[in-house]
C-alpha angles and dihedrals in degrees: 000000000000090000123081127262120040145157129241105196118185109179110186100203127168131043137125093303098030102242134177136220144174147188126186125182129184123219117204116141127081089229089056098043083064093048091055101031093076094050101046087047087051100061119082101247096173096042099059105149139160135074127248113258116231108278095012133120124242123187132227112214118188128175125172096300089351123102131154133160115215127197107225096242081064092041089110136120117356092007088052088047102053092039091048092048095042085051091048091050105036094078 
């Protein structure tokens, strides 16, 4: 993730009716970079845990080599974070 640019992907998929979403950003500039490194470096990539509930949603994060998918019962802190600010500034 060091190299610019790269691309932050957050797909909301599950729920009652099944639905799909999803939210892309790209990051370009240096000044960005610096606003998004901190938050993808926050969240536990490797200890991700926990198994969808029936009907709920679970999102699939993926950043540069990093990929992780998140029930949304796990979806606090850092992984709330990253899929709250992606959806703000995805449009």
């Amino acid at each position: 993730m060091d190299e610019l640019p790269f691309v932050i992907s957050v797909v909301r998929s599950g729920g009652f009716a099944g639905l799909r979403r999803e939210w892309t950003i790209e990051v370009s500039a240096p000044d960005d970079a610096e606003r998004w490194r901190p938050i993808v470096e926050a969240c536990p990539w490797d200890h991700v845990g926990g198994d969808p509930v029936p009907d709920g949603f679970v999102y699939d994060f993926r950043v540069a080599e990093h990929e992780a998918v998140v029930a949304e019962r796990e979806l606090d802190g850092p992984w709330r974070q990253l899929a709250d600010e992606v959806r703000r500034h995805a449009g």
